[in-house]
Structures are given as C-alpha cells and as structure tokens.
C-alpha positions in Angstrom: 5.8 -13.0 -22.4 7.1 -10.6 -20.1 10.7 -11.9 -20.6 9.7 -15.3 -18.7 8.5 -18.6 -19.5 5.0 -19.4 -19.9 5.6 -22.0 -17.6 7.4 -19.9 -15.0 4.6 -16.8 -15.6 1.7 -18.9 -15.1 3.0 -20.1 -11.5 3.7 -16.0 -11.0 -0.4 -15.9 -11.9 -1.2 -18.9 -9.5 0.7 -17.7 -6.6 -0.5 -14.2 -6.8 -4.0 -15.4 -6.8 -4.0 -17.0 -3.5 -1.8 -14.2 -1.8 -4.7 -12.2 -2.9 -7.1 -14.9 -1.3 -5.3 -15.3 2.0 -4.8 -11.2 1.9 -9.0 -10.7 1.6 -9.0 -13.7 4.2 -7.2 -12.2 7.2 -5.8 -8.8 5.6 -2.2 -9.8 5.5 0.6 -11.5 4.2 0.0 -10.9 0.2 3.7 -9.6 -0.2 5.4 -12.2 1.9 3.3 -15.2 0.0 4.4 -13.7 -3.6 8.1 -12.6 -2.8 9.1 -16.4 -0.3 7.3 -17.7 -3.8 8.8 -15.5 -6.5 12.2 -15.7 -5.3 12.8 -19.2 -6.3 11.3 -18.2 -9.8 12.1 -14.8 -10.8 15.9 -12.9 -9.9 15.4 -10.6 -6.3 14.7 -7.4 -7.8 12.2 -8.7 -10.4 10.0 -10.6 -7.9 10.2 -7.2 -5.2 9.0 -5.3 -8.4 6.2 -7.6 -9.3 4.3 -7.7 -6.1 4.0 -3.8 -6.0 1.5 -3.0 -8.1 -0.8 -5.5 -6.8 0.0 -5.2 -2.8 -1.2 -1.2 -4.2 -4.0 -1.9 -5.4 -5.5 -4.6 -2.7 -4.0 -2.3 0.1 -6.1 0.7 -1.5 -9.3 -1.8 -1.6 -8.6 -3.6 2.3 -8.5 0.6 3.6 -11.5 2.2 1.8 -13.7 -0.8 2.4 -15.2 0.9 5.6 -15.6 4.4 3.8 -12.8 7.5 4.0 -13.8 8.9 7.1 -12.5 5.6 9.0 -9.6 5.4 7.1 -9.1 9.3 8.5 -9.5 8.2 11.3 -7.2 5.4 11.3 -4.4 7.9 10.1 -4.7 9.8 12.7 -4.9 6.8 15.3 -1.7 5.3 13.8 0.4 8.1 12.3 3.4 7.6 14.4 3.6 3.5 12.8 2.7 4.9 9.3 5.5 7.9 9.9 8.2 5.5 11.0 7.4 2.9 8.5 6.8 5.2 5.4 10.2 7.4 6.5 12.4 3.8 7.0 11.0 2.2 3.7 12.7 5.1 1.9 15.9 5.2 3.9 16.2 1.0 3.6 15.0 1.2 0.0 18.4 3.4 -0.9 20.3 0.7 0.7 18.8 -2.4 -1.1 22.3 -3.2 -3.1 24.5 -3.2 0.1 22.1 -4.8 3.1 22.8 -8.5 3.4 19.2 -9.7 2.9 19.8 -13.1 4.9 20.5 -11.2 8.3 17.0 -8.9 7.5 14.8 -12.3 6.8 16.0 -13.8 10.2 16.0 -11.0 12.8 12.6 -10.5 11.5 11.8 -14.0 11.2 13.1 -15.5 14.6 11.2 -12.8 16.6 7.6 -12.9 15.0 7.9 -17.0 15.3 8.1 -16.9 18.7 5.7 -13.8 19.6 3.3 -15.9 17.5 4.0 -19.5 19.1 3.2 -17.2 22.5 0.1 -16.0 21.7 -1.8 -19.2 20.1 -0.7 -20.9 23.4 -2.7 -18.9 25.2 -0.4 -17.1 27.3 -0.7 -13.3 25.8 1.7 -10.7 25.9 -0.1 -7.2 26.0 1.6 -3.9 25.9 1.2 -1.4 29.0 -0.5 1.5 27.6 2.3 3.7 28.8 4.6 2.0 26.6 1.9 2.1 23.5 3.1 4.7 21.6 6.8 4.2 22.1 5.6 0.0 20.8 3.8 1.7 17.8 6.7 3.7 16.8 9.5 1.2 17.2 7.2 -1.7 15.2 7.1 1.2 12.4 10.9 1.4 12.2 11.7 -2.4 11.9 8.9 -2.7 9.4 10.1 0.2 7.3 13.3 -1.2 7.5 12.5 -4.8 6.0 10.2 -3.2 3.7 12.1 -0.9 1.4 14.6 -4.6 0.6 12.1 -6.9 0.9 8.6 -5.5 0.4 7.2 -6.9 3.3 6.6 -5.0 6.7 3.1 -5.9 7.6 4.5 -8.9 10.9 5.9 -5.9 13.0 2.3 -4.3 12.7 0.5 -7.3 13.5 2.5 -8.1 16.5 1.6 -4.4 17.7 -2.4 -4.7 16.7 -2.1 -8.0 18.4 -0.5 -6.9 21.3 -2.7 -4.4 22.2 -5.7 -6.7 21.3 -7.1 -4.4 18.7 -10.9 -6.1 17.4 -10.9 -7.7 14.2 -13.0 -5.0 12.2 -10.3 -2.2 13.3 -7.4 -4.8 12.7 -8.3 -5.0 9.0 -9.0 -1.2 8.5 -5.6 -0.7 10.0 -3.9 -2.9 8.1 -5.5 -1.9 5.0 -4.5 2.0 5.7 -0.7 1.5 7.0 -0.2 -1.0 4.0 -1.9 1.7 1.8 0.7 4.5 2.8 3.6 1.9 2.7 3.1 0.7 -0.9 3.3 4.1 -1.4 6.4 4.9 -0.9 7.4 1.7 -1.9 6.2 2.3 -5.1 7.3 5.7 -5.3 10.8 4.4 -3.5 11.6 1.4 -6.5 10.5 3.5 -9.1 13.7 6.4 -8.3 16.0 3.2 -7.4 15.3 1.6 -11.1 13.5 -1.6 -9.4 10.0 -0.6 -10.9 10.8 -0.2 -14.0 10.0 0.0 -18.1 11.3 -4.1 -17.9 9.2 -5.0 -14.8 6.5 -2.5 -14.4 4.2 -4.6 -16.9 4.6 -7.7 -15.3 3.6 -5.5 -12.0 0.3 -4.4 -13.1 -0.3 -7.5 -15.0 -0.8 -9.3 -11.9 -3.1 -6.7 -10.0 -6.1 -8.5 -12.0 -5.2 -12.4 -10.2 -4.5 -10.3 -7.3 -8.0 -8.8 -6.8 -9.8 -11.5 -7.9 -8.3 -13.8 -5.2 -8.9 -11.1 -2.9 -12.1 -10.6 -3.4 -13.0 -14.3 -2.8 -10.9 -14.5 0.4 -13.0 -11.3 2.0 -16.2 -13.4 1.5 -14.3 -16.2 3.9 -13.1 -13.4 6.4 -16.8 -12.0 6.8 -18.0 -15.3 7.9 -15.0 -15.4 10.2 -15.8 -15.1 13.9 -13.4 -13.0 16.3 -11.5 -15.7 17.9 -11.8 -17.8 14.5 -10.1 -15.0 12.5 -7.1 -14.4 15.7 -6.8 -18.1 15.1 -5.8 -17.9 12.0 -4.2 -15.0 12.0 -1.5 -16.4 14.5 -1.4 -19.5 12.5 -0.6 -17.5 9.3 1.9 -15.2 11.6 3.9 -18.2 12.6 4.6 -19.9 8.9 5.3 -16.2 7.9 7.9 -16.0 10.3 9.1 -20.2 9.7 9.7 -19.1 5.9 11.3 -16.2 6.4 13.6 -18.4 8.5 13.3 -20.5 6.0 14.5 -18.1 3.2 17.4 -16.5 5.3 19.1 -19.6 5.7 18.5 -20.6 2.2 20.4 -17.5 1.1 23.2 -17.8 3.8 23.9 -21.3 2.4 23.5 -20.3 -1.0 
C-alpha cells in the first residue's frame, strides 16, 4: 500500500499519531516528531512529503481554535516572522537538492539545545523590546530557511515567543497561525519542486486522519495544563528537539 510495507506504513500511522498528540499538547513539534521518525523509514523526500498534509491540516485547527478575528489579529501582531518565514521557505525550498542537510540540522540544533537548557534552569533570557522586532524578523529567516529542506521551522519561533514571555493562550494561537501560513507555502513550495507529488501526495493526506485524532486527544491534556506546567514542558520538548536534531546531523555526516 502506498509503495511501502505494511510493516513500515503502520509505524508511519503510529508515529504520526503521537506527533499529533504532543502537537495538541503543547502546539509544537508535529513535523520534527514525524520527519527525526520518518527518515530512518521512508527515503528524505518521501518522509518531507508525508508530514505536509497533516502539519496543514492540524496547523489550520491549532489557529482557528480561538475564532478568526484572533487569528487576524495574530497576523498582524506577527507579520514580520510570518513574512520572513513564508518568503525563506520558498527561497530554501528551490535549494533542497544542493544544501547539505547535516550542517542545517546542527546550526539549528546546537543553538535551540542550549537556549532551552538556559531557560528551564531558571536563568531567562528576555529580549529588550527595542530589539523585538529586529528578534522577530531574524527568527523568521532561520526558520524559513530550515523549513523549505526539512519541514520544520517552528524552534526559532518558540525561542522568540519564549523570549519575550508571550502567555500560553497567545503562544498556541501564535503558533497555530505562523505554522498555518508556513505549511502553506510549503505545500504550495513541494508541490512546484515535484516533492508533493501524484507518488506521495496519497500517503500525505492519508495520514491527516492519525494526525487529528492524536491531536485532538493531546488538546484535552494541554487545557488542563497550568501556565508554568505547560512552559515546563514546552522547554523539555524544546531541548530533545534540539538533541535529535543533533542527533540526526551527525547521523548523516557519518553516514
């Protein structure tokens, strides 16, 4: 089915289910859960294509869960991040044949490990406001950048919303929304480079069902999540993000 084992399809199912779970849990890392877990699976362009459909569809379900006229207002807040990362996913995407992917995986890795590792020792690092937009903007670039070869650019954007200690409801919307605009264009972005297509594009919306059924559990654990509980976690969840993307550059430089 698919082209892939039934073996090697139903671990696809599994794993997208609980990205979808930890996704309604915290309101991030469903792309980087299904590609660290797809890649020792499926072949790199076949795992990116399967996690787009579903990171669409949860992404559309995280940002409308207030209503649209948050979400509006969450554009506007934020348009500089969703600018730079919706304009460097297209530019990065072009480029996914010729960027060596092990460099990418650790200069994002490395950093977000030890901004993490920072903050859940209790020793924050906020932003000066003068410096916010020029944070937001810059964040927006790198994740763009990462996102068009390797589908994930939410870390930069949680490093930013945790920075400038953003409270949890407005952390979810936000993540929901710039997510939202990003799969996006990384849908739109994979479909003109040949990576979504007639091949993978089944498997892709296949898994969108696993994907919001595991996400609808996980957002019945985040609402019972208090404020300091769900930061918690999210750091937690931020610093194995970063560890296995270390993890998975140095697996392909060795390779």
């Amino acid at each position: 089915m698919f082209g892939l084992d039934p073996a090697i399809l139903a671990v696809v199912i599994a794993v997208t289910l609980f990205a979808g779970f930890v996704k309604g849990a915290v309101g991030f890392a469903m792309p980087t859960i299904m590609m660290s877990a797809f890649a020792s699976v499926l072949p790199p362009q076949t795992a990116l294509a399967a996690l787009i459909l579903p990171t669409l569809v949860t992404n559309l379900i995280q940002a409308g869960r207030h209503g649209i006229g948050p979400a509006a207002q969450t554009v506007r807040r934020y348009r500089w991040h969703i600018g730079a990362v919706a304009l460097f996913i297209l530019v990065s995407a072009a480029l996914i044949q010729s960027v060596p992917q092990s460099l990418m995986y650790l200069l994002l890795g490395v950093p977000i490990t030890g901004f993490a590792v920072w903050q859940l020792s209790g020793r924050p690092l906020a932003l000066p406001i003068r410096h916010a937009r020029r944070a937001e903007i810059v964040t927006g670039v790198i994740g763009g950048l990462y996102g068009g070869i390797s589908g994930i650019w939410g870390p930069p954007l949680i490093v930013y919303l945790l920075s400038i200690g953003a409270p949890k409801a407005e952390q979810m919307r936000v993540q929901g929304v710039v997510f939202l605009m990003g799969a996006m264009v990384l849908t739109l972005a994979h479909l003109a480079s040949g990576v979504l297509n007639a091949q993978t594009l089944p498997l892709s919306a296949l898994l969108v069902v696993p994907g919001l059924a595991g996400m609808l559990i996980g957002l019945r654990v985040h609402d019972r999540l208090d404020v300091a509980q769900f930061r918690r976690w999210t750091l937690v969840l931020l610093i194995l993000t970063g560890l296995n993307l270390v993890r998975r550059g140095l697996e392909i430089l060795t390779d």
